[in-house]
C-alpha positions in Angstrom: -24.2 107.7 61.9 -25.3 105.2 64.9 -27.8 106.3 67.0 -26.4 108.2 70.1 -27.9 107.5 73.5 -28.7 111.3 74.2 -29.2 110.7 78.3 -25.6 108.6 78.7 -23.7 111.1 76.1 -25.1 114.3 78.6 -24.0 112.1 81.4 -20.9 111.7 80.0 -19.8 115.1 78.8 -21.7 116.7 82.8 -19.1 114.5 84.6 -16.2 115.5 82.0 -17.2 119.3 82.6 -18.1 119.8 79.0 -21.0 121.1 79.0 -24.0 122.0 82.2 -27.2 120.1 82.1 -29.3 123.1 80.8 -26.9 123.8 77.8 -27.0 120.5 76.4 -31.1 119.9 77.0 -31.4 123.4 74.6 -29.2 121.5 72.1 -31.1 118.2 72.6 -34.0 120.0 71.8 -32.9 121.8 69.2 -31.5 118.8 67.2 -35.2 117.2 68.0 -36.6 120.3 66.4 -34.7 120.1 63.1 -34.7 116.4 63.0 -30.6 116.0 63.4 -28.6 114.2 66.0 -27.8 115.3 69.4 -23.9 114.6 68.6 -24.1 116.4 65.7 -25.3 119.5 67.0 -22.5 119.2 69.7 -20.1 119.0 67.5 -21.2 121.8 65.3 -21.6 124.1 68.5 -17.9 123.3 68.9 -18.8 121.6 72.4 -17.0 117.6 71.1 -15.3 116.8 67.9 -16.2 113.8 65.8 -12.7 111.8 67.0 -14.8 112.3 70.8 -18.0 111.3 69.6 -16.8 107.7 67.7 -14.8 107.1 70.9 -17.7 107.6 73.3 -20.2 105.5 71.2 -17.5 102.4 70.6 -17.2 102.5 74.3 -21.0 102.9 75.2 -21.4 100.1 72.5 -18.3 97.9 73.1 -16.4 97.2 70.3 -13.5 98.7 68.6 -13.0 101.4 66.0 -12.2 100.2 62.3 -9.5 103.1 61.7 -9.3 101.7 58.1 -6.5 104.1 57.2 -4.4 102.4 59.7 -5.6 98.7 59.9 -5.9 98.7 55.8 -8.0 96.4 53.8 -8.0 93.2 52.2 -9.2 93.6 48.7 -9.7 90.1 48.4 -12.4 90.1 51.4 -14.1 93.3 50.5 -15.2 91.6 47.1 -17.1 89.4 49.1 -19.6 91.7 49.9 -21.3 93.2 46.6 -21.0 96.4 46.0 -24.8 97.8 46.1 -25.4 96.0 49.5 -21.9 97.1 51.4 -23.8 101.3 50.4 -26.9 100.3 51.5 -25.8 98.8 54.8 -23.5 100.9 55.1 -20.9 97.9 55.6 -17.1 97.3 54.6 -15.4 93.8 55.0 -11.6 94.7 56.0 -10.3 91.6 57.1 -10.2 87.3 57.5 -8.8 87.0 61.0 -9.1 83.4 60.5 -11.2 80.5 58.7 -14.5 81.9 60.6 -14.3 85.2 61.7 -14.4 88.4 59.4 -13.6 92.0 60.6 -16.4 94.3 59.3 -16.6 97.5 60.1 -20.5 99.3 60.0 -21.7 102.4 60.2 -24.3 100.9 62.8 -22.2 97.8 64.6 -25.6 97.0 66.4 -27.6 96.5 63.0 -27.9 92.5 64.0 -30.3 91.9 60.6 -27.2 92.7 58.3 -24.9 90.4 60.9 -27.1 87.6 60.5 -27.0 88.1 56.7 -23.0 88.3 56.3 -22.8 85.2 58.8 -24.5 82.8 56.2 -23.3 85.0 53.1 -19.6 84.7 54.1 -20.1 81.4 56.0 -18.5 83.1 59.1 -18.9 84.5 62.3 -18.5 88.6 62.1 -17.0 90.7 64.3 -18.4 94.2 63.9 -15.9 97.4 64.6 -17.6 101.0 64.4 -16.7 102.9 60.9 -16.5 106.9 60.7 -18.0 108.2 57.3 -14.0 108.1 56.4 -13.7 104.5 56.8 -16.3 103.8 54.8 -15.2 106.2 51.8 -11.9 104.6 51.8 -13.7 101.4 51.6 -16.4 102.5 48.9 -13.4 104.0 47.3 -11.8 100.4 46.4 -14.3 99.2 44.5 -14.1 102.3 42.1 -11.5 101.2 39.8 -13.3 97.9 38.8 -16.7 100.3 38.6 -14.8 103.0 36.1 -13.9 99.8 34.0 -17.1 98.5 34.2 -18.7 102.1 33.2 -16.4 102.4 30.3 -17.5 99.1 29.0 -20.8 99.4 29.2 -20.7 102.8 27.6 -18.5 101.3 24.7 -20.8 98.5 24.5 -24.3 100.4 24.7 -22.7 103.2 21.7 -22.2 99.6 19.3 -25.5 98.8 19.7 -26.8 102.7 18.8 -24.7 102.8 15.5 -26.3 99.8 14.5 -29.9 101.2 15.0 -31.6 103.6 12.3 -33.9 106.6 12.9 -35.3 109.2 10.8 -36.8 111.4 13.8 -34.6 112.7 16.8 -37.5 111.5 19.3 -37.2 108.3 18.1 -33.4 107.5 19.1 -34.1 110.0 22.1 -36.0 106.7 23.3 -33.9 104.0 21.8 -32.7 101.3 24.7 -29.0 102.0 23.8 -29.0 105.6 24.2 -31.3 105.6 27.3 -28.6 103.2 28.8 -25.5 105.7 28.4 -27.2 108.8 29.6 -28.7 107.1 32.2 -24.6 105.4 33.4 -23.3 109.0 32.6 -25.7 110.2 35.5 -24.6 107.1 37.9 -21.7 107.1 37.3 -20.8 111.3 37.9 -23.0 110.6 41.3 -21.1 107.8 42.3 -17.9 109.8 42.1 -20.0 113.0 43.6 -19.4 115.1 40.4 -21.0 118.2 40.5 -21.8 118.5 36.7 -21.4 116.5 33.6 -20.2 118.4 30.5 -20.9 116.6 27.3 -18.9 118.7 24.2 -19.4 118.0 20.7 -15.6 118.2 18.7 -14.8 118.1 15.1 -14.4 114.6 15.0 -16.1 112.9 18.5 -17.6 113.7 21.9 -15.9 114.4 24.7 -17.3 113.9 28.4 -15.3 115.6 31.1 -16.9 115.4 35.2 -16.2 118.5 37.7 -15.3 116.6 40.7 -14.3 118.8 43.4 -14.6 121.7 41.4 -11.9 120.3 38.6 -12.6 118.9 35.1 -12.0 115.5 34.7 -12.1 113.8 30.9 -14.0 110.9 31.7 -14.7 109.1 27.9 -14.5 109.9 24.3 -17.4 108.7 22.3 -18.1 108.4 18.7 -19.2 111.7 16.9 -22.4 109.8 15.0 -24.5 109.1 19.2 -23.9 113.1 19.7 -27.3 113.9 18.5 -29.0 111.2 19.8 -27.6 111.8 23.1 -28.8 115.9 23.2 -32.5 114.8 21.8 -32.6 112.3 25.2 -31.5 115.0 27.5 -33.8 117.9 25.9 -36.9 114.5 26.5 -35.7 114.4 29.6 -35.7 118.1 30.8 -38.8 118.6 28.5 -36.8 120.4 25.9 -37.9 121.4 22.4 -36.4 118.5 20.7 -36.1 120.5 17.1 -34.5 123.3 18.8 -31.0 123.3 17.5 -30.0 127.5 17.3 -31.0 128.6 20.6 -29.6 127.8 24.5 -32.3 126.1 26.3 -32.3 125.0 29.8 -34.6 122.9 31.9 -34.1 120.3 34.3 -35.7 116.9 35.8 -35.8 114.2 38.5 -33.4 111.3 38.4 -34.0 107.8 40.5 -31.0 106.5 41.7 -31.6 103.6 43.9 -33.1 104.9 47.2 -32.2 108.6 46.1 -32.5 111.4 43.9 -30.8 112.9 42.2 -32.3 116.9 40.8 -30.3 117.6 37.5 -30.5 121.6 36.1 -29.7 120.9 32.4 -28.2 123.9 30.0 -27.8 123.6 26.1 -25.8 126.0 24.0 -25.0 125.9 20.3 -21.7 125.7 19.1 -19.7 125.3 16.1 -19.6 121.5 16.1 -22.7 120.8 17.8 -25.1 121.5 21.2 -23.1 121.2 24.4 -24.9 119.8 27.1 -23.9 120.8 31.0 -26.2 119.0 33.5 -25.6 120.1 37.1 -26.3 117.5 39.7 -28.0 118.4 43.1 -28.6 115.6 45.5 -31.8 116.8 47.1 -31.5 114.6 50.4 -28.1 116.4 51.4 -28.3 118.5 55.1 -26.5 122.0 55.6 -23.5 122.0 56.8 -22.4 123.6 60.2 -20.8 126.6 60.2 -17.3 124.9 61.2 -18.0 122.3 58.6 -17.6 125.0 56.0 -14.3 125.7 57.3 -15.0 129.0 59.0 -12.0 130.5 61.1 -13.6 130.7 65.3 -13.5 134.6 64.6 -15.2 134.9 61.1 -17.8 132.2 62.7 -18.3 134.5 66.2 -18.7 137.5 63.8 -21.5 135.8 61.1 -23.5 134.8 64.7 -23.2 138.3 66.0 -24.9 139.2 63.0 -27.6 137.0 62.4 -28.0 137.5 66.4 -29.8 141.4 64.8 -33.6 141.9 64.4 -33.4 143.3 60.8 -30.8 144.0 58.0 -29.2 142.3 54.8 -26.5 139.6 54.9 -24.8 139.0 51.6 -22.5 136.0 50.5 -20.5 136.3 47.7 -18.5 135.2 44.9 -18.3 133.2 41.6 -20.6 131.0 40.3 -20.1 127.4 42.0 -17.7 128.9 45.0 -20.5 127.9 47.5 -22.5 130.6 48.2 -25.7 128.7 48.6 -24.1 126.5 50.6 -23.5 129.3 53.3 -26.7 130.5 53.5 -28.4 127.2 54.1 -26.1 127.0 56.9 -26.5 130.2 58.4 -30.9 129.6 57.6 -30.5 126.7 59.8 -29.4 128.7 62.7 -31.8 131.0 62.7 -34.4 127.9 61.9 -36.4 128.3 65.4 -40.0 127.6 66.2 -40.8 131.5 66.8 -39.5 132.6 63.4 -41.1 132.5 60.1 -38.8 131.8 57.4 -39.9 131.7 53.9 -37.4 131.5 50.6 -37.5 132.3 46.7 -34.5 129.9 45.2 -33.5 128.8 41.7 -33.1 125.8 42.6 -33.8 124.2 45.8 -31.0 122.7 46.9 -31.4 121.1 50.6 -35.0 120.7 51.7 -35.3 122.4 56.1 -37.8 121.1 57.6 -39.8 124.4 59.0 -38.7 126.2 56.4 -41.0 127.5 53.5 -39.6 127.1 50.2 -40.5 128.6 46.6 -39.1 127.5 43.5 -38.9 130.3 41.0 -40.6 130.2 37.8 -40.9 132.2 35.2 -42.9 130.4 32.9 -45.4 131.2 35.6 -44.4 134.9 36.7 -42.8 133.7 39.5 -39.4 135.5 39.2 -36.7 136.7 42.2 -38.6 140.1 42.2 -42.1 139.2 41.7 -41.5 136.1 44.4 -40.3 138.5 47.2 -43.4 140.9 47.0 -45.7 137.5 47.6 -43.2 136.5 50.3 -43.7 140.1 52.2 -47.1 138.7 52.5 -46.4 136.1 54.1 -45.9 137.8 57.4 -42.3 136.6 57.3 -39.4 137.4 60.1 -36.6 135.7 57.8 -36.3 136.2 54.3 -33.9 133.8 51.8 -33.2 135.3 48.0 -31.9 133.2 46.2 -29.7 135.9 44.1 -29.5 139.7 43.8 -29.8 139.9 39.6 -31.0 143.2 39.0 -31.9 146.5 40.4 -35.7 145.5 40.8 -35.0 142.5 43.0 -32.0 145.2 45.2 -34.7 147.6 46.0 -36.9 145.1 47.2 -34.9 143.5 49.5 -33.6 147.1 50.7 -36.7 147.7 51.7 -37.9 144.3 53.2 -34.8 144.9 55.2 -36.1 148.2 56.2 -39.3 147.3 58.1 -38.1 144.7 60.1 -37.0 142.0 58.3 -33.4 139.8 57.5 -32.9 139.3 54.3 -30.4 136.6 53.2 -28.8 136.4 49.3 -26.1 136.0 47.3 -24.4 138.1 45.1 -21.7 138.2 42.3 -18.7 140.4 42.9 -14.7 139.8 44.0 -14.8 140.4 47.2 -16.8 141.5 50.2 -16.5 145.2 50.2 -17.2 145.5 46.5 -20.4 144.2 47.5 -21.2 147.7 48.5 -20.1 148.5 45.1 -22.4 146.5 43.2 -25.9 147.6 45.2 -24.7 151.0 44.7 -24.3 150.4 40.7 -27.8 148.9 40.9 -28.7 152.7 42.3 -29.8 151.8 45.7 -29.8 154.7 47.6 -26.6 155.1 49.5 -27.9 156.3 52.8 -31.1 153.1 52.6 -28.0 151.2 51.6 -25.9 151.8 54.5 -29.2 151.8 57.0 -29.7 148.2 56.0 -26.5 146.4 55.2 -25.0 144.6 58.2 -22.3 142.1 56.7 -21.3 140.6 53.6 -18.7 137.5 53.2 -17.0 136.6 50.2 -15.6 133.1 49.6 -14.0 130.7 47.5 -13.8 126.9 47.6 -10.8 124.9 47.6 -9.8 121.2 47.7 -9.0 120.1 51.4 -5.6 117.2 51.1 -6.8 113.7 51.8 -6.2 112.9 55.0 -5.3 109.3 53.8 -2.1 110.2 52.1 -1.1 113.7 53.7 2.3 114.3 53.6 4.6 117.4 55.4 7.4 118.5 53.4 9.4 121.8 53.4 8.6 124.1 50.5 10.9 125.3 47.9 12.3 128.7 47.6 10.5 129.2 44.7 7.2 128.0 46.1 8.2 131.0 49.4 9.1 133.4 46.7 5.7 133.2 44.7 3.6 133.2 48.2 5.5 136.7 49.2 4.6 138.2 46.2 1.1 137.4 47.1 1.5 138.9 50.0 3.0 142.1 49.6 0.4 142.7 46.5 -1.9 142.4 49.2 0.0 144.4 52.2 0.4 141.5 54.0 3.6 140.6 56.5 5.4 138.3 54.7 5.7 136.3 58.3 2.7 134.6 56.9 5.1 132.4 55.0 4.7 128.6 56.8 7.9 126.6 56.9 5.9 123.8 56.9 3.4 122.9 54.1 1.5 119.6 53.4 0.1 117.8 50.6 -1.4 114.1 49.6 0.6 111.5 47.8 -2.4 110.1 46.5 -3.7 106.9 47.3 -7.2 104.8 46.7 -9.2 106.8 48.8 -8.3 109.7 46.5 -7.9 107.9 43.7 -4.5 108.9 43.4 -5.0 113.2 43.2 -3.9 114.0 46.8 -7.3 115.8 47.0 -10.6 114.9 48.8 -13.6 117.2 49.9 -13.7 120.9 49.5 -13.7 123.7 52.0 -14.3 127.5 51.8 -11.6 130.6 52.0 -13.4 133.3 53.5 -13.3 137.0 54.3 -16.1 139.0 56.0 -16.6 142.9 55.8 -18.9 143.8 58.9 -20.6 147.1 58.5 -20.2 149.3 61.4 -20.8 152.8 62.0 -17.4 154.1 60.2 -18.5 151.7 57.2 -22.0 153.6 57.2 -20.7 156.8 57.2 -18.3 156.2 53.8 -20.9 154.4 52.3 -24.0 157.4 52.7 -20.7 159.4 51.8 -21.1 161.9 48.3 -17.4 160.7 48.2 -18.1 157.4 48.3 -14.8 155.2 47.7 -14.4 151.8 47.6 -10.5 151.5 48.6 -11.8 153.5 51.7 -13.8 150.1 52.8 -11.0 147.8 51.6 -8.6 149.9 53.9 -11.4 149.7 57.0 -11.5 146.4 56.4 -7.6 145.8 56.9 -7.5 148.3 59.9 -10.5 146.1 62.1 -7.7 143.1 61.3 -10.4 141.1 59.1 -8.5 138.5 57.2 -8.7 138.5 53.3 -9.6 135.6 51.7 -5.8 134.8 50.3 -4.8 135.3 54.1 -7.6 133.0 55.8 -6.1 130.1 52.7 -2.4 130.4 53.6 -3.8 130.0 57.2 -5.3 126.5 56.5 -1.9 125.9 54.0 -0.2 126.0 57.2 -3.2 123.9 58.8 -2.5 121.3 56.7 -5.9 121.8 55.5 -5.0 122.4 51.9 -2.1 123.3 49.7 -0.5 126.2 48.1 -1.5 125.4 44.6 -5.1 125.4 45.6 -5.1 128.9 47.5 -2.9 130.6 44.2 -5.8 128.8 41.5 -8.6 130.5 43.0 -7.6 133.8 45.0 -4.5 134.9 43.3 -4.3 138.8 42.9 
């Protein structure tokens, strides 16, 4: 985003009565502190939203808003600009208004360098509007068809040139310019669509490579059966792999340059009956945390997560399958509690956004360096705020227990359904159930879920049917059936979506804060879990199936999306 002119923006929102001159100098200091924007931070703390932000700046900068959604764009004038320089700039070219003037719209309207450029490029005078990161998705977005084409053709053409090439040693085509070319496009090209891993799947009689965009499969491109083991030798190179290895999983991982960025890919091999699968997981190392209300967090499950983290000791706990965005949560909640008093320090597998001020340790246990044995050399390390990466076993629960006992927070993850059965689980790895219920102050279960492209959404008045299967939800849950919306929404698909109706993800959430009634069941001999689920209904905390029909009638995401991943 432009630069926003802190003093004018604080003189701006003082006069509007949004905020007093001491509140927003903290915040201005604490964006400082963690190298973000001062708008940013305002909007994260719930003082602006984004819509006031772009309004203030096009008016502190004078020009116009691009609203591509609205305005559209000329396809024919976008293709002007190429495709790698309209990224970097951060530039899309919308619209001829006449023989010498172009409407482009830019991330940074006062970048006069990439003015002068377009002026002699286009052989016209530009007239620069200010783009939100939507704009410029939904111009990115148009040049993805021709790029998919492109990608499919290069792949097709790199595979011809590998069958005509002869090796007698798997190293040897691991290296061959051919197959070095389609890994290397099977890596840009997942990025450029922000995949989250690339699945490559030997079949009886070719290859098939499917994309998990927004956590779905995708089928991206069939290839011929004979570059399959080329293809596994390059990745196993690449993530220094035994090459010879054929019976065993492996996994590794390594560094990928992708233009100006990175891009950190966690590679797993398995054998199976027609050949090694290869899953590469893709981590973009230059990503920031999101805020709290970015993740989608209701005001009340957000007031509650601060009221905890707000305590001088205890364990938080996020939850829930692998890839539902549990990591992402506790980055978020780390850079709250990322303050100049506070040592932080972290045991992760992997790292997945690098905080300035915050100490981070890669596990490794090649070198000893494992969850458990990480932790002991992090108590230490005089530490106020501890990050685990993942509770595994019963070794790395007792540890934290007692971190958490002498005056430490402890943040991790943990694998169960929901958020009371996390109680459950530490119990099963036979922590002590009056330690456990000393320590344990909150644990949050989530899910993640596509939001509908804002592009394309649609209202539309849902189908008996469609009622009928949300009220059985609802009573398996206890639930008032009032819940039902009349109104639900979805995306007709369009470019910026490329046609699914879907773009972005967001989390479902429900929170189980332990208080003293949850202390006393949990140290219970008696111990029962339905006797937490039942507390947990009678404080009025929202289940996760309850927080997702609330954003269905948001318009935030659909009913097929809540039922796929929190259906009872």
């Amino acid at each position: 985003m432009i630069h926003v002119p802190s003093d004018k923006l604080k003189e701006s929102l003082i006069e509007q009565g949004l905020i007093d001159a001491a509140s927003f100098d903290e915040l201005a200091g604490e964006a400082s502190r963690m190298n973000q924007d001062v708008g940013d931070v305002l909007v994260s703390k719930r003082y602006i939203t984004y819509d006031y932000l772009y309004n203030f700046l096009a008016s502190y900068y004078g020009v116009e808003r691009a609203n591509l959604n609205i305005r559209g764009i000329d396809e024919k004038i976008l293709k002007e600009i190429d495709e790698k320089f309209a990224k970097e700039r951060r530039v899309v070219a919308f619209l001829k208004d006449s023989e010498e003037t172009v409407c482009v719209a830019m991330e940074d309207p006062t970048d006069l360098s990439t003015i002068e450029f377009l002026e002699k490029k286009l052989s016209a005078r530009i007239i620069p509007f200010l783009a939100t990161q939507q704009d410029l998705a939904l111009g990115f977005s148009m040049y993805s068809h021709e790029l998919t084409e492109d990608f499919k053709q290069i792949i097709e053409k790199r595979i011809n040139l590998s069958l005509q090439q002869k090796f007698d040693k798997e190293e040897e085509a691991a290296r061959q310019i051919p197959i070095v070319e389609i890994v290397d496009n099977l890596i840009s090209h997942a990025t450029y669509l922000n995949a989250s891993d690339i699945h490559i799947e030997a079949m009886q009689d070719d290859v098939m490579v499917r994309f998990r965009i927004d956590g779905i499969l995708h089928e991206i491109i069939s290839m011929p059966k004979q570059v399959h083991p080329a293809i596994v030798a390059r990745v196993k190179l690449l993530a220094s792999l035994k090459i010879d290895e054929h019976q065993k999983p492996q996994d590794g991982r390594f560094r990928f340059s992708l233009g100006q960025g990175v891009v950190d890919v966690r590679v797993s091999l398995i054998p199976t009956l027609y050949g090694e699968k290869i899953v590469m997981r893709l981590l973009t190392s230059s990503q920031r945390p999101l805020s709290l209300n970015e993740l989608g967090l209701s005001e009340e499950t957000e007031r509650i997560i601060r009221d905890n983290i707000k305590k001088t000791y205890g364990i938080i706990l996020v939850t829930g399958p692998t890839g539902s965005g549990k990591t992402t949560t506790l980055y978020s909640i780390l850079n709250i509690l990322n303050r100049p008093e506070v040592n932080i320090v972290t045991i992760e597998d992997p790292i997945e956004y690098n905080i300035k001020y915050i100490n981070q340790t890669q596990i490794n246990p090649l070198a000893g360096i494992t969850f458990a044995s990480g932790l002991r050399s992090i108590l230490r390390q005089d530490p106020n705020i501890i990050m685990v990466g993942e509770i595994r076993d019963e070794e790395t629960a007792e540890i934290s227990v007692q971190a958490a006992l002498t005056g430490h927070i402890v943040l991790s993850s943990i694998h169960t359904n929901d958020a009371p059965s996390t109680i459950a689980r530490l119990l099963d790895m036979h922590i002590q159930p009056f330690l456990l219920a000393a320590v344990i102050n909150m644990a949050i279960a989530q899910r993640l879920v596509r939001k509908i492209c804002l592009d394309c959404i649609e209202s539309y008045v849902p189908t008996e049917e469609e009622k009928g299967t949300l009220r059985d939800q609802l009573k398996i849950l206890g639930l008032s059936e009032t819940l039902v919306p009349n109104t639900m929404y979805r995306g007709k698909g369009c470019k910026a979506c490329n046609g699914v109706g879907y773009r972005g993800r967001m989390g479902i959430y429900e929170v189980f804060e332990v208080g003293d009634e949850a202390r006393k069941i949990i140290s219970s001999p008696n111990f029962s879990l339905s006797q937490l689920v039942e507390l947990n209904k009678k404080k009025g905390y929202a289940t996760m199936f309850e927080d997702g029909v609330r954003k269905i009638a948001l318009g935030l995401t659909t009913l097929e999306e809540v039922l796929r991943v929190a259906r009872e």
